[in-house]
C-alpha positions as CSV (number, residue, x, y, z in Angstrom):
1,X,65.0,73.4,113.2
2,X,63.4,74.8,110.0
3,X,64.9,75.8,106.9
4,X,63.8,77.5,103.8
5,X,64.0,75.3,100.8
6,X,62.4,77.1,97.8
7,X,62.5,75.7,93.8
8,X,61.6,77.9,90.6
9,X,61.5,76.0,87.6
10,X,60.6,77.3,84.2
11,X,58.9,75.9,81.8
12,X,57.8,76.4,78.0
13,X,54.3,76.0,78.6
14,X,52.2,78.3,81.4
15,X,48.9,78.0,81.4
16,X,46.5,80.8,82.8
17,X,45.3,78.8,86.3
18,X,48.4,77.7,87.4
19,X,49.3,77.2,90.9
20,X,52.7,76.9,92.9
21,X,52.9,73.6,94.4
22,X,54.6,74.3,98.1
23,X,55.0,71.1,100.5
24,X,56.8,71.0,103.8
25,X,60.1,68.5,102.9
26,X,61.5,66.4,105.9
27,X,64.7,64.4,106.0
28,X,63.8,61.4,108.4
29,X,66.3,59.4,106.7
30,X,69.9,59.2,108.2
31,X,71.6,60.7,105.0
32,X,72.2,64.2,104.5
33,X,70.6,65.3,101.1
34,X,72.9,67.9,99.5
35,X,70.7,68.1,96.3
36,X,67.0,67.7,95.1
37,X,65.5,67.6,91.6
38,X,62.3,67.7,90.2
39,X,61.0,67.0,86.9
40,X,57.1,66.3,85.8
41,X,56.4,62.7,85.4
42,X,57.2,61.8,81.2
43,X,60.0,64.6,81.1
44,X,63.2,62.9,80.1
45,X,65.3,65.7,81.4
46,X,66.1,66.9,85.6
47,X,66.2,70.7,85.9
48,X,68.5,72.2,88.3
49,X,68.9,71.2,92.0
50,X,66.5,73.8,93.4
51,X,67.9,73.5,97.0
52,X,69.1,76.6,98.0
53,X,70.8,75.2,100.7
54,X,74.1,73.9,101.4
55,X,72.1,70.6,102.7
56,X,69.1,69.3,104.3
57,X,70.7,67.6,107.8
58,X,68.7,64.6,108.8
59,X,65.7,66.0,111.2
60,X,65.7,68.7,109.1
61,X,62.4,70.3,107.8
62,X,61.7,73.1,105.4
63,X,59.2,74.6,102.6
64,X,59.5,74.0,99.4
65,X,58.3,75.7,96.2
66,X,58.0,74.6,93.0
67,X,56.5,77.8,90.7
68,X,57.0,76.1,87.6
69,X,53.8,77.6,85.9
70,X,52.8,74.6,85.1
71,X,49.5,72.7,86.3
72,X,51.3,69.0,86.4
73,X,50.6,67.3,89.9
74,X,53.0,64.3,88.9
75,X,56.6,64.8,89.8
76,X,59.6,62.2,89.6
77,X,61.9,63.3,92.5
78,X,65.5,62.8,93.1
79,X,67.3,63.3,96.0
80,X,71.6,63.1,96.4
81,X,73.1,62.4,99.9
82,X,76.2,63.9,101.1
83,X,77.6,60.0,100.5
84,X,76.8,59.9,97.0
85,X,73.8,57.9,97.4
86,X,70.8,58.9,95.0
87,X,67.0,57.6,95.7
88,X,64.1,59.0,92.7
89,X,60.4,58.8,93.8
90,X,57.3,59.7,91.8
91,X,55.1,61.5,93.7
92,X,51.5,63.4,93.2
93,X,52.5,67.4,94.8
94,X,48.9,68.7,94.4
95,X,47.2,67.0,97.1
96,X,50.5,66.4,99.5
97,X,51.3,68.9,102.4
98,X,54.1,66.6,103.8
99,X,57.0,64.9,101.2
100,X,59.4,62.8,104.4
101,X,62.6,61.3,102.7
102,X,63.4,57.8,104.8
103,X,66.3,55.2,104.1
């Protein structure tokens, strides 16, 4: 089952050549994730929870778009299960097609 998982963040700064990152996120954990921030790496601050979604069951798979405007390939991510649990992970986006959340 696929879902549609999109994130628009904005930021201060856009520069002229910037891309939307889009990776295909998969829940192969056993938690359901009920929320997901992003934030570029050295940012002291999460934006919003861009799932728009009620959750991300586990087996679960969808696209997801961060149009930021920004050219940062660095993200800290940070994922909420249903439980209360919370997991962060730094990831580079630019050269990922496949992000899979596992306990």
């Amino acid at each position: 089952m696929r879902i549609a998982l999109a994130a628009t963040l904005i930021l201060a700064a856009t520069p002229v050549l910037a891309e939307d990152l889009v990776f295909t996120l998969v829940n192969d954990s056993s938690h359901t994730i009920t929320e997901m921030y992003v934030s570029p790496t050295g940012v002291d601050q999460w934006g919003e929870n861009i799932l728009t979604v009620d959750a991300v069951d586990p087996g679960v798979s969808g696209d997801v778009t961060i149009a930021d405007g920004s050219d940062v390939c660095d993200y800290d991510l940070r994922f909420v299960s249903a439980e209360g649990g919370e997991a962060e992970q730094t990831q580079n986006l630019c050269d990922l097609a496949t992000f899979t959340v596992t306990d």
